[in-house]
N, C-alpha and C positions, 0 to 999 in steps of 0.2 A: 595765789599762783595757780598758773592752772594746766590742765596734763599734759599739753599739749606743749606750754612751757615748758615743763621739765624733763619734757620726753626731748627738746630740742637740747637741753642743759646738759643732758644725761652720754644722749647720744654723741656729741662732741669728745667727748672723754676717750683717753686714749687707755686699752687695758694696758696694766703695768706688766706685763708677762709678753704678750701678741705685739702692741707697738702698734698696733692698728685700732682706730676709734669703738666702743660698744654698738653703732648705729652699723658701720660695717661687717662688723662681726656678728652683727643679729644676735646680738646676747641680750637684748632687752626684752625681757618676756612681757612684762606688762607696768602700766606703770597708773597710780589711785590718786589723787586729791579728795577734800572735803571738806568745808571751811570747817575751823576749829577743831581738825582733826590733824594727826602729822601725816603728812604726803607719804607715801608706799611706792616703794621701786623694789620691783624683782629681775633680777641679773640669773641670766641658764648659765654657768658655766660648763664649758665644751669637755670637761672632763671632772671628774671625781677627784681625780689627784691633782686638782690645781693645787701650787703650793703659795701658800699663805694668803689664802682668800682675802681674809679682815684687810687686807691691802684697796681694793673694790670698794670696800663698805667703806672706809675713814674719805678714797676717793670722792667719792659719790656725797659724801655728807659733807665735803669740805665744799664742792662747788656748789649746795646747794644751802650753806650756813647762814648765808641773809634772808634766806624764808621760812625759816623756822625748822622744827625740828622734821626727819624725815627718819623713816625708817626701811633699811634694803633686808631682802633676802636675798638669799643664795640658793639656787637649786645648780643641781648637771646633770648634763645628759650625757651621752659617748658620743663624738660626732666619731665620724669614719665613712671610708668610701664602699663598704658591704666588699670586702676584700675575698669574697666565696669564690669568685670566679669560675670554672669550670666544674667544681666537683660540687656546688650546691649546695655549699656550708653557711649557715645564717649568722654569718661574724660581720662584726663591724672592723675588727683591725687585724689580720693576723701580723705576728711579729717575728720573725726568725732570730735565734738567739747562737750568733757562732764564732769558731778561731781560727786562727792559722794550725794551731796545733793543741795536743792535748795536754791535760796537769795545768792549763790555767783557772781551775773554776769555770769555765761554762755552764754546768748543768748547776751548779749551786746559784750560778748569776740566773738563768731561765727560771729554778724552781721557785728562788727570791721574787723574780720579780714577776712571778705570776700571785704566789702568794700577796705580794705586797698591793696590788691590784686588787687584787678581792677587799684588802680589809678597807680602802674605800669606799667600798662597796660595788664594783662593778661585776660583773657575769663573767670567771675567765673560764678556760680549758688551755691544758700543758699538753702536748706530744713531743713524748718523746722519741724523736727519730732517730738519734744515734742507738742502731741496729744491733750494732758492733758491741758495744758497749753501752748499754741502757743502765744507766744511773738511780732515775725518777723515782724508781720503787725502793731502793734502800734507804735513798733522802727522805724520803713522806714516809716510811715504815707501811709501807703496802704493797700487797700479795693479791696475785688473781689467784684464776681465768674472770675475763669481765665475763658479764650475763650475758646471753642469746635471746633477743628478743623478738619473735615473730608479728609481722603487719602482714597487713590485708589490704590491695589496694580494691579500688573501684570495680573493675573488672572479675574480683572474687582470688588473683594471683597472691601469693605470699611470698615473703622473703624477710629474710631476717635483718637484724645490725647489732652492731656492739654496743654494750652501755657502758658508756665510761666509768672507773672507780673514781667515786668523789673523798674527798679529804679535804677537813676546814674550808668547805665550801665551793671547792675547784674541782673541776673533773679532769682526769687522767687518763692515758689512754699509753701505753709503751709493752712492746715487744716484751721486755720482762718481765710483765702479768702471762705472756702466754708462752713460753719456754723456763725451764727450769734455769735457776741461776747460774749452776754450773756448766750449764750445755753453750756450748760455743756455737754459734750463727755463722755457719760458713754459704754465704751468696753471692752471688753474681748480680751487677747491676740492673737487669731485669726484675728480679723476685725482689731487690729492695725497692725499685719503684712501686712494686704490689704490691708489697707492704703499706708505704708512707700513702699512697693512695688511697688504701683501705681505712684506714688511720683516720684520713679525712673525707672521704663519703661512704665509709660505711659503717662509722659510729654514728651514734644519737646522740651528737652534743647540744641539739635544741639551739636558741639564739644565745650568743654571747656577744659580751662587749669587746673581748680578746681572748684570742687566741694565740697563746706563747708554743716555739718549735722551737727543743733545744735539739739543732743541727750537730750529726758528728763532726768531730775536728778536721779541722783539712780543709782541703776544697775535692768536690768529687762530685758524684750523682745525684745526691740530695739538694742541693741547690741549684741544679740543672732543674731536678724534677719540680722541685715548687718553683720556679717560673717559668712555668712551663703550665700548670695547674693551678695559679692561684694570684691574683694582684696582690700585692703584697704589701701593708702597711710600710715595713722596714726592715732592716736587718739591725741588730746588737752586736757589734764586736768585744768579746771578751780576752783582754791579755793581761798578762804582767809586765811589771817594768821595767826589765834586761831586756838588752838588746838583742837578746839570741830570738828572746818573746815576740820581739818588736817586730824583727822582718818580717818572722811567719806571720803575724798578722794584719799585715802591708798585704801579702798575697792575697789572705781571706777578703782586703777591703777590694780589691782588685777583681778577685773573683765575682762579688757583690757586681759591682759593677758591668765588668761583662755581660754579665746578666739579667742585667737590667732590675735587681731588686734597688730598690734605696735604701738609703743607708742612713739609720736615725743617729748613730755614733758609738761612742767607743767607752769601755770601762775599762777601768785597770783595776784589778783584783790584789789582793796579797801586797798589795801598799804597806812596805816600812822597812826595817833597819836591814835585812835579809840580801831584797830584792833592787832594794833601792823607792826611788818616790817621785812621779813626775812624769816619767818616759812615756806616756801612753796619751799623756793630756798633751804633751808637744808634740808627740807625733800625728795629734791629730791635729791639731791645728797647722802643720805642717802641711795635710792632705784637705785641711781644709772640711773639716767633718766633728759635728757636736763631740764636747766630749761631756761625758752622762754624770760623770763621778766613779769616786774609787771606792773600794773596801778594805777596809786594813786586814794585814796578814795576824790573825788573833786565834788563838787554839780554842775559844768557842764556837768559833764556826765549824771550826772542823770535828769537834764533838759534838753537839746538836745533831750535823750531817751524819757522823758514824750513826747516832741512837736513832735516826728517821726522824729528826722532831725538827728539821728545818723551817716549819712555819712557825717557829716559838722564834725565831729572830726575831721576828717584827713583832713581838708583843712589848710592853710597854715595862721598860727597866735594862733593857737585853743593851747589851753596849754598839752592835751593829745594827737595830735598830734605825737611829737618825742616818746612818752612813745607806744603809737599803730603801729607806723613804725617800731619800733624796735622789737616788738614779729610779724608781718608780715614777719618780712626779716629775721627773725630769724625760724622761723616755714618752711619758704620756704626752706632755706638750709639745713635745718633738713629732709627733706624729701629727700633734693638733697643728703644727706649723705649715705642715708638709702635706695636710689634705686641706688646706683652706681653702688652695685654687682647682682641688684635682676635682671634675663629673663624679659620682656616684658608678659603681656599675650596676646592673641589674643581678639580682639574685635568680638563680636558677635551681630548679625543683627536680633530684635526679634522685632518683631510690636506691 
C-alpha cells in the first residue's frame, strides 16, 4: 500500500470530536510506508487537551485493517488565532473567565482551568482582574511584589516590565501581589483600565498557549476594556444552579455579547443536593451556548482553595479531578471549534 494510498484513506476520516475530515482539518502531519514494515501515520492534534485521543488511533487502524498492521502517533499543538491584539501579548488564546454575579466559584473555575491546561502540558498565564476582589493569590498560596525587570532597547532606551509569579508551572500576574491584603482598592474606571492593561502589556509573559482572565463579577469596565484590547478566544460563564444564579448570568452572557467577545459556554459550579443540578446546562441550551460541564458542591474544594493548594485538584486520586478535566478539555475544543474558520491576527511588538 502505498502513502499516497493511505494518506487518501486517512484523510477521508472524519475526527470524532471536530465532525470534520483529518484532510480538512490539516491534522495529518505526516504519513511512512515500507514494504515489510508497518505503515506510520502521525495525527497533530489541535490541542493537548483533546479528550480521549485513543479514539483517532482505533479510527485510523480500523480503516486501514486490510493492510496490515499500521502504527499512529499523536502529537498537539495549540492552534489559536494569536488573540494579542493591541497590547502585543504573544498568546495564542486568551480566555476570559466571568458571572453575572459573585459567590459562584469564578476564580476557582479560572484558577482550575488554567491549572488543568498546564498539566497537559500547554504554556498558560492567569490574570487576575477582579481588582476588587483579587482571589488568585490565596488559591495558589502566593505573595508578591512580582520582580522589576529592566531591558534595553535598540536605540540604548530602557524600561522595565513585570515578571509574573509562577506556580506549578503557570504564571501569575494579580493586583494582590501588589497591595496588601487587607487594603481595599478604591478606583474609578479609569485607573482600573490601567491596571488590566498593564497586566497585559507590561508584564513578561513570554509566548503562551493561554491565557486565562478571571473577570470580576458583574458586567462593568473590564469586559468593555478587553474588547476593546484584545481579540478574544472566548468568554467562560460561571453560575450555579438557582434560579436567582441563573438570571444574573443571562446578563453576563448578554453582556458577552454586546461586546462582541464569544462565548465558548457555560459551567455550573456547586452542583448537587443544596443548590439543585441542571439549571445551567438548560439554560444554556436555552441560549443556545456550549455547555462546558459542572462541578459538584464538595467541601474539598473549598479546603484545598482555603490552604492555596488549588492546583492539587487535578492531581491523580483528588475526587474533582475527572469533573475539572473535563470542562478543561472541553473549553479547549470549544475554542478549537470556534477558530477553525477565524484569519489569524498579526502579533504586534509594543514595549
Amino acid at each position: 500500500m502505498s502513502e499516497q494510498e493511505i494518506l487518501e484513506i486517512v484523510g477521508r476520516l472524519e475526527d470524532p470530536e471536530l465532525g470534520r475530515s483529518f484532510s480538512d482539518l490539516k491534522m495529518i502531519k505526516s504519513v511512512t510506508a515500507a514494504e515489510k514494515e508497518p505503515a506510520q501515520v502521525c495525527i497533530e492534534l489541535p490541542t493537548p487537551a483533546y479528550p480521549q485521543p485513543e479514539r483517532i488511533t482505533e479510527r485510523i487502524q480500523s480503516a486501514l485493517s486490510n493492510f496490515g498492521d499500521v502504527n499512529v502517533e499523536l502529537t498537539s499543538t495549540v492552534r489559536g488565532n494569536e488573540t494579542g491584539g493591541k497590547v502585543g501579548l504573544k498568546v495564542k488564546n486568551v480566555i476570559a473567565v466571568g458571572s453575572g454575579k459573585g459567590g459562584v466559584g469564578k476564580s476557582t473555575v479560572a484558577a482550575t482551568l488554567a491549572f488543568g491546561l498546564q498539566t497537559y502540558g500547554a504554556k498558560v498565564g492567569l490574570v487576575d482582574a477582579d481588582v476588587y476582589g483579587p482571589s488568585i493569590p490565596h488559591l495558589t498560596g502566593t505573595t508578591g511584589p512580582p520582580a522589576m525587570v529592566q531591558y534595553q532597547t535598540a536605540d540604548g532606551q530602557t524600561y522595565e516590565r513585570m515578571q509574573p509569579i509562577e506556580v506549578g508551572g503557570v504564571k501569575l500576574m494579580s493586583i494582590g501581589f501588589i497591595v496588601k491584603p487587607e487594603q481595599a482598592v478604591i478606583w474609578r474606571g479609569p485607573m482600573l483600565h490601567k491596571a488590566l492593561t498593564d497586566f497585559l502589556q507590561r508584564t513578561e509573559w513570554e509566548e503562551l498557549d493561554y491565557l486565562v482572565i478571571d473577570m470580576p463579577p458583574g458586567t462593568g469596565d473590564v469586559a468593555l476594556t478587553l474588547s476593546q484590547t484584545l481579540n478574544l478566544a472566548g468568554a467562560v460563564i460561571v453560575c450555579t444552579p438557582q434560579q436567582v444564579a441563573l438570571l444574573d448570568a443571562v446578563k453576563a452572557v448578554n453582556m458577552f455579547r454586546q461586546v462582541k467577545i464569544p462565548l465558548l459556554g457555560v459551567v455550573e459550579n456547586m452542583t448537587g443536593d443544596i443548590f439543585g443540578r441542571g439549571g445551567a446546562k438548560q439554560k444554556a441550551e436555552e441560549m443556545n451556548i456550549t455547555f462546558l460541564g459542572e462541578l459538584p458542591i464538595d467541601a474539598g474544594i473549598r479546603e484545598f482553595g482555603d490552604a492555596g493548594k488549588i492546583a492539587e485538584l487535578l492531581e491523580e486520586g483528588n475526587p474533582a479531578r475527572p469533573h475539572l478535566r473535563n470542562i478543561v478539555e472541553q473549553t479547549a475544543m470549544e475554542i478549537v471549534r470556534q477558530s477553525l474558520d477565524k484569519p489569524g491576527l498579526p502579533t504586534l511588538e509594543i514595549l
